[in-house]
C-alpha atoms as an extended CHARMM CRD file, in Angstrom:
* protein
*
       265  EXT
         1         1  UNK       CA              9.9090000000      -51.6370000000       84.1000000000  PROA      1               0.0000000000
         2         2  UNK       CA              6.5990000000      -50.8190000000       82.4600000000  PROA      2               0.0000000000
         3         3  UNK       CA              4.0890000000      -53.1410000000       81.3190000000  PROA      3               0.0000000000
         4         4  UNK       CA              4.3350000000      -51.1830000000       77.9680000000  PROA      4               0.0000000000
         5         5  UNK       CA              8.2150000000      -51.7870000000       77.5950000000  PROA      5               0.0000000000
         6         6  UNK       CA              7.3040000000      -55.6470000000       78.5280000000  PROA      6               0.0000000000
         7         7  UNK       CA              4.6990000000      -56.0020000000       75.8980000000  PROA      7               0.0000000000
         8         8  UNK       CA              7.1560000000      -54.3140000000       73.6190000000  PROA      8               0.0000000000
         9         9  UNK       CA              9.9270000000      -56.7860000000       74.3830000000  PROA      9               0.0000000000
        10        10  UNK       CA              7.9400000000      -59.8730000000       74.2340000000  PROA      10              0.0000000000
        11        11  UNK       CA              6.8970000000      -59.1370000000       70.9260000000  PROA      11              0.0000000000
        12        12  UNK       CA             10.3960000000      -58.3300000000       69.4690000000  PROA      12              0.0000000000
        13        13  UNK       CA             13.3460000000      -59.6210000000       71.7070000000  PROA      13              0.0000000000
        14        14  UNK       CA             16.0160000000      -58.3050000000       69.4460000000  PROA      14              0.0000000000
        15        15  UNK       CA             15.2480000000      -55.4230000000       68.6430000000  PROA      15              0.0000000000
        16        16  UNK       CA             17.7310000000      -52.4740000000       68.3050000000  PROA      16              0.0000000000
        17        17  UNK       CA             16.5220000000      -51.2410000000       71.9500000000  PROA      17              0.0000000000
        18        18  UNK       CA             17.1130000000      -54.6020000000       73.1810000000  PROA      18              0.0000000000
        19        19  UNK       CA             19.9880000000      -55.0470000000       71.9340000000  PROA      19              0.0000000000
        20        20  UNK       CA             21.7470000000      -51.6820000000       72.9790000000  PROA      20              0.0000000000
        21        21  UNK       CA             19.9400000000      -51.8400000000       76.3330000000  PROA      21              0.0000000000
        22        22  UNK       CA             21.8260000000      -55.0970000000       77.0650000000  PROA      22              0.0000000000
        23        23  UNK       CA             24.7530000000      -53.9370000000       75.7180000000  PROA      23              0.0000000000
        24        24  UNK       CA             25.1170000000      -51.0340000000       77.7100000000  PROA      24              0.0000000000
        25        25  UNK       CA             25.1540000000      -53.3790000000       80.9870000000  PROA      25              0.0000000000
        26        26  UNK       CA             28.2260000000      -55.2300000000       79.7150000000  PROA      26              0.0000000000
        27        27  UNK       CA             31.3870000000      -53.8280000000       80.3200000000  PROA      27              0.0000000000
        28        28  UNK       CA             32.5430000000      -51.7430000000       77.8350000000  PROA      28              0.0000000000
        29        29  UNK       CA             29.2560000000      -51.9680000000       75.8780000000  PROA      29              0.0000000000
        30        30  UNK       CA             28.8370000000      -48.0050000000       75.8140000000  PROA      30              0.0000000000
        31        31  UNK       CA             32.2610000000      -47.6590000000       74.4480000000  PROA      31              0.0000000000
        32        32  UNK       CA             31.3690000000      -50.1360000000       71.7040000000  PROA      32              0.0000000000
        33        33  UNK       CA             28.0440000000      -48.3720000000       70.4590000000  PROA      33              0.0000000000
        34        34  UNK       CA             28.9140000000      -45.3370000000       70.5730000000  PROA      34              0.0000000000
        35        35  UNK       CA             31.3800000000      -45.6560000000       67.8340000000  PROA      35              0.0000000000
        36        36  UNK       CA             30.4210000000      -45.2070000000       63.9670000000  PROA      36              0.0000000000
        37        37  UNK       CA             26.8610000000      -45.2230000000       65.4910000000  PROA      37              0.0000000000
        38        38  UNK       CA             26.0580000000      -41.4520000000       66.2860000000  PROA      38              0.0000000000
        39        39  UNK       CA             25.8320000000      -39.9540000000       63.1040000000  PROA      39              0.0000000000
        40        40  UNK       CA             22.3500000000      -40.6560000000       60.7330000000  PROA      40              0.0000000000
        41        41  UNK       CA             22.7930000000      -40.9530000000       57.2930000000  PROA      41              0.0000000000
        42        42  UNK       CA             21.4900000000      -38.1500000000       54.6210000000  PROA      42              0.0000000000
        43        43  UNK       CA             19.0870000000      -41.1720000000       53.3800000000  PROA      43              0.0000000000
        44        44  UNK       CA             18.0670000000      -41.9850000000       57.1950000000  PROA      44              0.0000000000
        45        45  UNK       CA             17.8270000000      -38.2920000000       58.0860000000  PROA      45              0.0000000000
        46        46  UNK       CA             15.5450000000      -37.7080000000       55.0760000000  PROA      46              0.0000000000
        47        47  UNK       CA             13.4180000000      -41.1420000000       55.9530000000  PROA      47              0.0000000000
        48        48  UNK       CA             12.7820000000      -39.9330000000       59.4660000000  PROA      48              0.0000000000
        49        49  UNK       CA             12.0430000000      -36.1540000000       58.7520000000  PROA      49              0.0000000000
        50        50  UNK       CA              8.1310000000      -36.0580000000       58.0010000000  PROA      50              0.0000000000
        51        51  UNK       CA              7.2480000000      -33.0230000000       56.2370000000  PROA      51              0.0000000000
        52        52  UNK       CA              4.2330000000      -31.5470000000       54.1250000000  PROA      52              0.0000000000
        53        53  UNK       CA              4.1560000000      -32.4470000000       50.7620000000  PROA      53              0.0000000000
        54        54  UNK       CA              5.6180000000      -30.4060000000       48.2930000000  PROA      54              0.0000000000
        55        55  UNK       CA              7.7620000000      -28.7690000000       50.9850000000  PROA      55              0.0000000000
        56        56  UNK       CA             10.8450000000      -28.2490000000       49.5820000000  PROA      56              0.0000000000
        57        57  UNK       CA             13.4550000000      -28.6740000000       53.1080000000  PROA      57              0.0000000000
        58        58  UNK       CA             16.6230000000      -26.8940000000       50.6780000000  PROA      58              0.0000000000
        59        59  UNK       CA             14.6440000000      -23.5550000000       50.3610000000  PROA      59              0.0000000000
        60        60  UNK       CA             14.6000000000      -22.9840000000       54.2630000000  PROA      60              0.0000000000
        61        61  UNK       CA             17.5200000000      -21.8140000000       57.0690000000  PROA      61              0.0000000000
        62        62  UNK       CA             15.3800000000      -21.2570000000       60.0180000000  PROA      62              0.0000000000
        63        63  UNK       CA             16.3960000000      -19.1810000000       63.1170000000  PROA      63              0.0000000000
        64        64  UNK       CA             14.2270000000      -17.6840000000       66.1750000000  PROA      64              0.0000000000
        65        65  UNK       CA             14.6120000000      -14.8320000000       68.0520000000  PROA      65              0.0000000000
        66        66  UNK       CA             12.8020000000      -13.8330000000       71.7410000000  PROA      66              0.0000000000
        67        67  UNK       CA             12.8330000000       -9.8470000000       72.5270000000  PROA      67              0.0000000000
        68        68  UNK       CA             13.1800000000      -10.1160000000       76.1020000000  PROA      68              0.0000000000
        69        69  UNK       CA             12.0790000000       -6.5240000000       76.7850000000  PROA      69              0.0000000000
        70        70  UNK       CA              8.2900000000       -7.4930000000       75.3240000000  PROA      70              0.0000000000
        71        71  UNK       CA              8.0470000000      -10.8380000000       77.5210000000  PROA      71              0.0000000000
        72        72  UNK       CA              5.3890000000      -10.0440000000       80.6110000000  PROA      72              0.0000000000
        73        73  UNK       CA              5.6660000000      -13.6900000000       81.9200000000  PROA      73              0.0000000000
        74        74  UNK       CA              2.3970000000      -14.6290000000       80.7850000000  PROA      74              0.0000000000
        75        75  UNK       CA              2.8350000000      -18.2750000000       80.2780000000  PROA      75              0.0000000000
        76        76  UNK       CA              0.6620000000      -18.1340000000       77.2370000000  PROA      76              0.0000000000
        77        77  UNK       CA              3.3130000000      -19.6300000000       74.9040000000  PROA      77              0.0000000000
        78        78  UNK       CA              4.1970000000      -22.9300000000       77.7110000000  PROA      78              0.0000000000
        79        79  UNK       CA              0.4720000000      -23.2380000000       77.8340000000  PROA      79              0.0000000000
        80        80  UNK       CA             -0.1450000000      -23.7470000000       73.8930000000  PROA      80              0.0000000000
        81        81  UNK       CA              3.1510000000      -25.3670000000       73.4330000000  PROA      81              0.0000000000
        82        82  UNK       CA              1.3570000000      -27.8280000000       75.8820000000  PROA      82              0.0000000000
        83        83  UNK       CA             -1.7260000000      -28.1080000000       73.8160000000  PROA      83              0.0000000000
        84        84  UNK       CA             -0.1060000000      -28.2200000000       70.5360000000  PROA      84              0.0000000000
        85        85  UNK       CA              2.4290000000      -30.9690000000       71.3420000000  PROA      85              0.0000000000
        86        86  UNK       CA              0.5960000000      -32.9520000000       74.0570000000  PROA      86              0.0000000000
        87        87  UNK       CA              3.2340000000      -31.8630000000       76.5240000000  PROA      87              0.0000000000
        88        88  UNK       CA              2.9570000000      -34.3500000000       79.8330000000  PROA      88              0.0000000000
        89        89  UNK       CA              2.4870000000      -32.2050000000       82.9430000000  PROA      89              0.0000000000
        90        90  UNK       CA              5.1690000000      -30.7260000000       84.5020000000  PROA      90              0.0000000000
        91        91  UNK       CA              7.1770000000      -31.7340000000       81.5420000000  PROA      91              0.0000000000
        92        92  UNK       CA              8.1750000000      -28.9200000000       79.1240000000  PROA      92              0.0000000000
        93        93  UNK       CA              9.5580000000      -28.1970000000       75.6300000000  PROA      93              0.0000000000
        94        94  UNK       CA              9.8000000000      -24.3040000000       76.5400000000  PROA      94              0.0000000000
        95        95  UNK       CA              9.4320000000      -22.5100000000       79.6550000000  PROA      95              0.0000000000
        96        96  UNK       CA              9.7890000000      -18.8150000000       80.9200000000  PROA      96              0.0000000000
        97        97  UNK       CA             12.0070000000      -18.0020000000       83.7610000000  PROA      97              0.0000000000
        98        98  UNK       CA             11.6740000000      -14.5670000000       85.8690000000  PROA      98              0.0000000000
        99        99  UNK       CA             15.1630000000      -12.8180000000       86.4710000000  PROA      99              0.0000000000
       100       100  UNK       CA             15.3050000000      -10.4970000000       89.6650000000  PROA      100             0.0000000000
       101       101  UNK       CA             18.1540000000       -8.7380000000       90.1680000000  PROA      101             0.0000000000
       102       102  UNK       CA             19.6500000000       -7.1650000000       93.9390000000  PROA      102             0.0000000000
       103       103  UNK       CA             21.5600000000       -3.8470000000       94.0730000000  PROA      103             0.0000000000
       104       104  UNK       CA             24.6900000000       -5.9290000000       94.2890000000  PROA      104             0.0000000000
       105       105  UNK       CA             24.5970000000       -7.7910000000       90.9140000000  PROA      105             0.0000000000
       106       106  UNK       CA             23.0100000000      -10.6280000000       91.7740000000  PROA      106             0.0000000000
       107       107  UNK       CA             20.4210000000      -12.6310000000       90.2110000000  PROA      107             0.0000000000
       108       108  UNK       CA             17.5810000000      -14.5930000000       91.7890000000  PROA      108             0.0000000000
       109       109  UNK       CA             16.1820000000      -16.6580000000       89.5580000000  PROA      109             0.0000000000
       110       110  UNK       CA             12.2640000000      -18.5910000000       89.5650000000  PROA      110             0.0000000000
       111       111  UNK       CA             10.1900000000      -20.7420000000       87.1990000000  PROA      111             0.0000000000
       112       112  UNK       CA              7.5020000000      -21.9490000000       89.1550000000  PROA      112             0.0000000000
       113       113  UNK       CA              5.6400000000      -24.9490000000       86.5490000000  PROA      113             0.0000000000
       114       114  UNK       CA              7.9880000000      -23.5960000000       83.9590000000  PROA      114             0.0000000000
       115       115  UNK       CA              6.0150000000      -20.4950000000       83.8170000000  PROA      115             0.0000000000
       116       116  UNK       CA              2.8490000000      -22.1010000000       82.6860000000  PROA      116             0.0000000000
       117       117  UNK       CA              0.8510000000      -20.4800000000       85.0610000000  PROA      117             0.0000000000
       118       118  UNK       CA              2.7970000000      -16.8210000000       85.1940000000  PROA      118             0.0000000000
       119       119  UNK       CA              4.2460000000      -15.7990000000       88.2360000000  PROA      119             0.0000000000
       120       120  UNK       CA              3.1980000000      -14.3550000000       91.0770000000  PROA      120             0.0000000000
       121       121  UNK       CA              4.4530000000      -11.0080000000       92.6660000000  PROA      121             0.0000000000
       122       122  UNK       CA              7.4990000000      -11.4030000000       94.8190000000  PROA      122             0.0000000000
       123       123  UNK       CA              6.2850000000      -10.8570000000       98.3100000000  PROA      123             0.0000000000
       124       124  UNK       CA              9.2900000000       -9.3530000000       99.2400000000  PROA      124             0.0000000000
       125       125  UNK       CA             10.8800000000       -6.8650000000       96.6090000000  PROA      125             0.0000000000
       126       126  UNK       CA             13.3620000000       -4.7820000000       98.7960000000  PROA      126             0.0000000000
       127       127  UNK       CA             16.5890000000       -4.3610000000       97.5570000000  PROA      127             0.0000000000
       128       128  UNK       CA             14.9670000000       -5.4340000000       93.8110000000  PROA      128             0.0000000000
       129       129  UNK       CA             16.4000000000       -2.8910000000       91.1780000000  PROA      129             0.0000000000
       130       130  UNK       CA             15.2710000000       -4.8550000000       88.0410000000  PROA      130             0.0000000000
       131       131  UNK       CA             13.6030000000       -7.9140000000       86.8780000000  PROA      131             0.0000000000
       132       132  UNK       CA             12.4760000000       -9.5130000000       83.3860000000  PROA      132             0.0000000000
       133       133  UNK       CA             11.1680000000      -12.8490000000       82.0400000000  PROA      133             0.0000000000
       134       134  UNK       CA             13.4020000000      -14.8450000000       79.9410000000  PROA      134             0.0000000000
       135       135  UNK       CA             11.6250000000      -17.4040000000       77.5830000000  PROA      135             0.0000000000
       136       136  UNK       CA             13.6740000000      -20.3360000000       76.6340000000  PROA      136             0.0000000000
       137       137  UNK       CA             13.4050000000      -23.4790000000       74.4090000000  PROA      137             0.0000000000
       138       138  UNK       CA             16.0170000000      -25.5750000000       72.5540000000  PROA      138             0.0000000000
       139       139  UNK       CA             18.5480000000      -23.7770000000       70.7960000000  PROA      139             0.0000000000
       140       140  UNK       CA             18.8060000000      -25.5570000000       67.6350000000  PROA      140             0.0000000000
       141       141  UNK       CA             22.3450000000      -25.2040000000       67.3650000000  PROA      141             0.0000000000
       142       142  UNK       CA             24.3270000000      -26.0060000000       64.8040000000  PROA      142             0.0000000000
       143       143  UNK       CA             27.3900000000      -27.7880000000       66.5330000000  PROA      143             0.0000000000
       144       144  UNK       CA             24.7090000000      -29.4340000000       68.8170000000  PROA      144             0.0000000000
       145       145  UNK       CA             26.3970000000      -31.6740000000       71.7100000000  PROA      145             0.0000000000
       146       146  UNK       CA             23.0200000000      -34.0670000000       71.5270000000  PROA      146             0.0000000000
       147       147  UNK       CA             23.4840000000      -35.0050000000       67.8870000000  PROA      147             0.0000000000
       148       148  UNK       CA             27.1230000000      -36.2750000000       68.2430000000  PROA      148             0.0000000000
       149       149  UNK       CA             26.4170000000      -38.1710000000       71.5870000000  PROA      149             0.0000000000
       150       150  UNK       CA             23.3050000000      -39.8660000000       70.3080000000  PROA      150             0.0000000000
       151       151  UNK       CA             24.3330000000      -44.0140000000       70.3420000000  PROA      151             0.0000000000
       152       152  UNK       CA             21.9100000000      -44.3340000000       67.8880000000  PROA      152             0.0000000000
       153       153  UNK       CA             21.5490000000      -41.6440000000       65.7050000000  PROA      153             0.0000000000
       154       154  UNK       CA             18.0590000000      -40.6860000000       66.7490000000  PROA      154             0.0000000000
       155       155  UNK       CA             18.8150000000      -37.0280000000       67.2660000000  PROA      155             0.0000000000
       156       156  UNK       CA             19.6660000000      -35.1850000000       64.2160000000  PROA      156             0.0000000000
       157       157  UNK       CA             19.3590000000      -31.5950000000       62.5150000000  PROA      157             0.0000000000
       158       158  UNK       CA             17.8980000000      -31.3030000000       59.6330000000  PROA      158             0.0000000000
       159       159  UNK       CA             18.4600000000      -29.5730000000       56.2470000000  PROA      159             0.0000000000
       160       160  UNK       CA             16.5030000000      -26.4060000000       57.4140000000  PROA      160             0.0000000000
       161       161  UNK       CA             18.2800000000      -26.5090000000       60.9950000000  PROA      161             0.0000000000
       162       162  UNK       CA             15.7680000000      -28.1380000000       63.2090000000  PROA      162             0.0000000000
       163       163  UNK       CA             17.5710000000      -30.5110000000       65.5480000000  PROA      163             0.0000000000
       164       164  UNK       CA             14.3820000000      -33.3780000000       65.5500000000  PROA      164             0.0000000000
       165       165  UNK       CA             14.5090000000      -36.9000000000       67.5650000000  PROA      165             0.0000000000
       166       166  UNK       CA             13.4640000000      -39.9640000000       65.9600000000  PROA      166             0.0000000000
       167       167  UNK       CA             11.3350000000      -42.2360000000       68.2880000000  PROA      167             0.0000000000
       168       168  UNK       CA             11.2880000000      -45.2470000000       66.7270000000  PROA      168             0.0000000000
       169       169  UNK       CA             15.1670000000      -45.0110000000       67.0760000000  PROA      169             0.0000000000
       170       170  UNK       CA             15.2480000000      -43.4880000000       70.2940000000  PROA      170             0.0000000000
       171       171  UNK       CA             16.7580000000      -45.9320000000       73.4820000000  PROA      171             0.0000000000
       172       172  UNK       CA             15.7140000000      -43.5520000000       75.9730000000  PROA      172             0.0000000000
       173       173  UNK       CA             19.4090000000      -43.7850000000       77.4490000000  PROA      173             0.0000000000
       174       174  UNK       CA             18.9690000000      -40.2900000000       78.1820000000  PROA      174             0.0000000000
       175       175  UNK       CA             22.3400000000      -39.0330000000       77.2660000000  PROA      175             0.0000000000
       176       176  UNK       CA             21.2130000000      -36.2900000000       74.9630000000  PROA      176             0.0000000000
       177       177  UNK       CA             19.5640000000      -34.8660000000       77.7730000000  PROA      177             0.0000000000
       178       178  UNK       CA             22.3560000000      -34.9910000000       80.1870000000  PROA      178             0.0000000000
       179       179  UNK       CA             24.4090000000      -33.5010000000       77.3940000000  PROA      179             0.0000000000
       180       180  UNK       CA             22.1030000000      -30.3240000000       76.3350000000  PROA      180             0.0000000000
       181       181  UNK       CA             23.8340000000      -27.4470000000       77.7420000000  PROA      181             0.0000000000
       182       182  UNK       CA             20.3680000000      -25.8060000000       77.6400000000  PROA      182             0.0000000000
       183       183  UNK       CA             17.8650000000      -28.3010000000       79.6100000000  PROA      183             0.0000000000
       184       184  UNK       CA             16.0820000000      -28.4580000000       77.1820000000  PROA      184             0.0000000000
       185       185  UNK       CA             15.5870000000      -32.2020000000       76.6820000000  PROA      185             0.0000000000
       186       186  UNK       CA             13.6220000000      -34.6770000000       79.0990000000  PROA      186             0.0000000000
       187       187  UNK       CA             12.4420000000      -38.6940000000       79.1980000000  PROA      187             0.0000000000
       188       188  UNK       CA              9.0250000000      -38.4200000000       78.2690000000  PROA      188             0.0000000000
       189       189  UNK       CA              7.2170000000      -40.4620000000       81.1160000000  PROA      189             0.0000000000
       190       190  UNK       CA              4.5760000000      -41.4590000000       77.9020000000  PROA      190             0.0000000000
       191       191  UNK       CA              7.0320000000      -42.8000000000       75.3040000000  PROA      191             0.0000000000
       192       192  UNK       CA             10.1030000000      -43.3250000000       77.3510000000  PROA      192             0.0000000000
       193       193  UNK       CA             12.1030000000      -41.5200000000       74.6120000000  PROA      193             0.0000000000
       194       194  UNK       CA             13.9900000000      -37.8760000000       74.6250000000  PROA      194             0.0000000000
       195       195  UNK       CA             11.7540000000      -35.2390000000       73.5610000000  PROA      195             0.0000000000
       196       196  UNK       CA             12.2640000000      -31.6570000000       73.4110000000  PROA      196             0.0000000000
       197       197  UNK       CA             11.3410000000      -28.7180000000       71.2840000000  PROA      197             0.0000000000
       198       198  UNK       CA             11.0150000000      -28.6820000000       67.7050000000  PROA      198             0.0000000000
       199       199  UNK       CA             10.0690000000      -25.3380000000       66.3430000000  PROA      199             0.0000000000
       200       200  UNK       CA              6.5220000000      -26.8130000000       65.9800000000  PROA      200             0.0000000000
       201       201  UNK       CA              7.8390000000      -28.4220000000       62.5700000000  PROA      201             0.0000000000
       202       202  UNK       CA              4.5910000000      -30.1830000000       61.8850000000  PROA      202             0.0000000000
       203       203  UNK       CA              3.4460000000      -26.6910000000       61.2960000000  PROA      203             0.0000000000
       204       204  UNK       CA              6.6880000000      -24.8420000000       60.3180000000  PROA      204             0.0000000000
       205       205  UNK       CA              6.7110000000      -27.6540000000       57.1300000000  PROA      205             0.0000000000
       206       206  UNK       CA              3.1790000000      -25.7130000000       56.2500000000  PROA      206             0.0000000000
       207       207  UNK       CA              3.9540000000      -22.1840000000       56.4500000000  PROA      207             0.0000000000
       208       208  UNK       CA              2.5920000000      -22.0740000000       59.9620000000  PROA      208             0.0000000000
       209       209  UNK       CA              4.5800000000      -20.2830000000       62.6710000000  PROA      209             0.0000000000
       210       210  UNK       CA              5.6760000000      -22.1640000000       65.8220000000  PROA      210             0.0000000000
       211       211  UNK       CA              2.4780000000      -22.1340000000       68.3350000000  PROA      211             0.0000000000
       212       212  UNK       CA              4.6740000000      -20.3980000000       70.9600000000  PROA      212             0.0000000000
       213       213  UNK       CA              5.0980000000      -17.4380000000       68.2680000000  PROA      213             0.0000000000
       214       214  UNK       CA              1.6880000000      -17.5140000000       67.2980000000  PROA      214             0.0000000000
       215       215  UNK       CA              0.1920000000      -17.5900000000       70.6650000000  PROA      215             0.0000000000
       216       216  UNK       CA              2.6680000000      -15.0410000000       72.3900000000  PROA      216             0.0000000000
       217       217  UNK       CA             -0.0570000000      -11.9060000000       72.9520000000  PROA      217             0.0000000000
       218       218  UNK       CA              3.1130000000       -9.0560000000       72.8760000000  PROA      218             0.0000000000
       219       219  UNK       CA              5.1690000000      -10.7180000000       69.7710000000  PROA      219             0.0000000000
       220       220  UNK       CA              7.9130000000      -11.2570000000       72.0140000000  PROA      220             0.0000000000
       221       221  UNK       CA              8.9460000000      -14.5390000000       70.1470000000  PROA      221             0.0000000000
       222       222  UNK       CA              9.7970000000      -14.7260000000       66.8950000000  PROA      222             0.0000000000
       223       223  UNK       CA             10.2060000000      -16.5860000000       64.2610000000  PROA      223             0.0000000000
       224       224  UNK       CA             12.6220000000      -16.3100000000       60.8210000000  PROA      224             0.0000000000
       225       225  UNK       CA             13.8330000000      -17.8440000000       58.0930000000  PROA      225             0.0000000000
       226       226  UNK       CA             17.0890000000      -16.9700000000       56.4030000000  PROA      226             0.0000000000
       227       227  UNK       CA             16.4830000000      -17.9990000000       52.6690000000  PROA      227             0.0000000000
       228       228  UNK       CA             13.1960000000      -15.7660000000       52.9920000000  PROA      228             0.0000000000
       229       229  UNK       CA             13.5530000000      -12.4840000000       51.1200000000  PROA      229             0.0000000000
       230       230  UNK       CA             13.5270000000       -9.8350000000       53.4170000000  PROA      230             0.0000000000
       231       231  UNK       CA             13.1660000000      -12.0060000000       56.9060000000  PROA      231             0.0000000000
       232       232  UNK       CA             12.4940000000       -9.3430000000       59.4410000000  PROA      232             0.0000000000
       233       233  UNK       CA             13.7970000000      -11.6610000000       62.0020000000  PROA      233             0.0000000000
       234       234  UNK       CA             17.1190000000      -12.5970000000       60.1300000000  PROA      234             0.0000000000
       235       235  UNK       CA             17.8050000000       -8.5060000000       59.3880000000  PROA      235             0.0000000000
       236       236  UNK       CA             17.4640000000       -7.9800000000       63.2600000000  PROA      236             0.0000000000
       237       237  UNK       CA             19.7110000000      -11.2350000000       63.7570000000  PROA      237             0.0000000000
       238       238  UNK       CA             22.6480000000       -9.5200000000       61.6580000000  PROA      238             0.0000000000
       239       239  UNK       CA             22.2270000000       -5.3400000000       62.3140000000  PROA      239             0.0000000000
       240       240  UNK       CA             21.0670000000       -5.2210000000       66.0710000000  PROA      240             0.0000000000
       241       241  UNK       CA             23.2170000000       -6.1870000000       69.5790000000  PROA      241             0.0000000000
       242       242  UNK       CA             21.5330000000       -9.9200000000       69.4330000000  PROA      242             0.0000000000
       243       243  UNK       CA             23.5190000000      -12.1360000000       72.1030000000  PROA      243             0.0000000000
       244       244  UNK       CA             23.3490000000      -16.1950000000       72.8290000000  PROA      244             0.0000000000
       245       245  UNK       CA             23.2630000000      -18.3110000000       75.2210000000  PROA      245             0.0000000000
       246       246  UNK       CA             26.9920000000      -20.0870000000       76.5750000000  PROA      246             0.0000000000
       247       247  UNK       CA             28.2000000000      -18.3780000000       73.7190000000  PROA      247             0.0000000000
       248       248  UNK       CA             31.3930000000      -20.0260000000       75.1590000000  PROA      248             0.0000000000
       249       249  UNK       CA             30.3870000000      -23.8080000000       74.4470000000  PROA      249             0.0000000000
       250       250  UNK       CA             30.6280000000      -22.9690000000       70.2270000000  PROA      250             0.0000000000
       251       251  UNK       CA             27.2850000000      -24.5920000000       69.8230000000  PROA      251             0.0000000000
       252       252  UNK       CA             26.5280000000      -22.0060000000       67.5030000000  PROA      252             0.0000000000
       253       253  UNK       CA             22.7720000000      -21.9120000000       68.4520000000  PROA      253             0.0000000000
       254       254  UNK       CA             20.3190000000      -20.3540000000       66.0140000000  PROA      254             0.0000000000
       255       255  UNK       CA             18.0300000000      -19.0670000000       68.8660000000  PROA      255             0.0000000000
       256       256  UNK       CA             19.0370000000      -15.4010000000       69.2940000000  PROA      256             0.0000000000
       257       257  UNK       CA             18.0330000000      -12.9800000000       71.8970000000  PROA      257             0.0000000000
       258       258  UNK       CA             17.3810000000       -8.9490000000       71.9290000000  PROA      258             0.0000000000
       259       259  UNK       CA             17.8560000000       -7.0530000000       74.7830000000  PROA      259             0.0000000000
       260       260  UNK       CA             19.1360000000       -9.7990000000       77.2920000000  PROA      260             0.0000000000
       261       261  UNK       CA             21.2300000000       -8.5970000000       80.2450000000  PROA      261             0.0000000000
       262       262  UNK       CA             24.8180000000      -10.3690000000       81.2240000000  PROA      262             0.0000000000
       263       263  UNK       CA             23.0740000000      -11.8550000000       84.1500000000  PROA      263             0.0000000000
       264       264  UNK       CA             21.0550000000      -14.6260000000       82.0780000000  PROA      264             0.0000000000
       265       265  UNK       CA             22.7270000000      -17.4590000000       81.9740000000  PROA      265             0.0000000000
């Protein structure tokens, strides 16, 4: 244990993270919290969502999209993600992966540091007949699997679909992380909570784009917003072949992707 999470506990012994901490060493005590607990309430949700003023959360259905055939593997987008939301090393909230694919089908697949640092050229091609980068983040989905599992209700979607984690309710129990089909949730070794991803929403709330977007040097990411007149990024969504990840799990994601092969998984 810490000697943050001791100072922490010394000052309030029964607290919520206390209390569910010691619960969940008593047999049965999972069972008993996770019932009637996971869900946040509209007024909660609302509480815990900090957003610009004069941002009005009902005018906004956001989605993102990532052109696969534009990624180069850069790592620029991992590196300012990093930056923007003091990302702990070796941690990450989005990270690139490099798809190589053998004449027979099948897929080798790298992400050395998530990408940050690009990749270096595969020192033995032979037999290589294609390869591409794959960005990925969270997905944002709309039937999320983290949400519902939550004990305490500290991961939640918002209004404008942004699935967002509240640390001050947060347990660090870790299983919205275990439950993320994606991997796109971790401990943070700082805070002890979940962390992942969250469209950048300190900036999204002030009609910024995500700093992945903004920072990607071939517009390969993208970001959209259905409620937005004319949304480039929502008319690509619903005329062109756009696929999803695990399309099988009915998450119903709202991160969409152009030009991805059947290998990516």
């Amino acid at each position: 244990m810490t000697k943050r999470k001791n100072e922490l506990e010394m000052k309030d012994p029964s607290s919520r993270r206390d209390f569910f901490r010691k619960a969940g060493t008593a047999a049965g005590g999972v069972a008993v919290f996770l019932i009637g607990i996971g869900e946040t309430s509209s007024a909660l949700r609302a509480a815990t969502t900090e957003v610009s003023p004069g941002y009005d959360i009902s005018k906004h259905d956001y989605l993102y999209l990532v052109d696969i055939n534009k990624c180069i593997g850069c790592g620029s987008c991992v590196r300012a993600c990093e930056v923007e939301n003091d990302v702990p090393a070796h941690h990450f909230r989005t990270w690139v992966e490099r798809y190589q694919i053998s004449g027979e089908n099948k897929a080798d697949i790298d992400s050395p540091n998530g990408g940050h640092d690009g990749f270096p050229p595969n020192p033995n091609p032979g037999g290589i007949t294609k390869a591409f980068f794959v960005p990925k983040l969270c997905n944002h989905c709309t039937n999320t699997p983290c949400v519902q599992l939550c004990p305490v209700g500290a991961s939640y979607r918002t209004e404008d679909g942004v699935v967002l984690v509240d640390e001050k309710r947060c347990i660090g129990c870790g299983y919205c992380v275990q439950a993320c089909p994606f991997g796109s949730r971790f401990i943070s070794p700082v805070t002890h909570t979940a962390t992942k991803c969250i469209l950048c929403y300190h900036r999204v709330t002030k009609g910024l784009l995500p700093m992945c977007v903004q920072s990607c040097p071939v517009g390969a990411r993208r970001f959209g917003d259905r409620k937005r007149l004319g949304d480039e990024v929502t008319e690509i969504v619903a005329t062109q072949k756009v696929r999803i990840l695990k399309p099988e799990l009915l998450t119903d994601p709202n991160c969409f992707y152009l030009n991805m092969d059947m290998e990516v998984r």
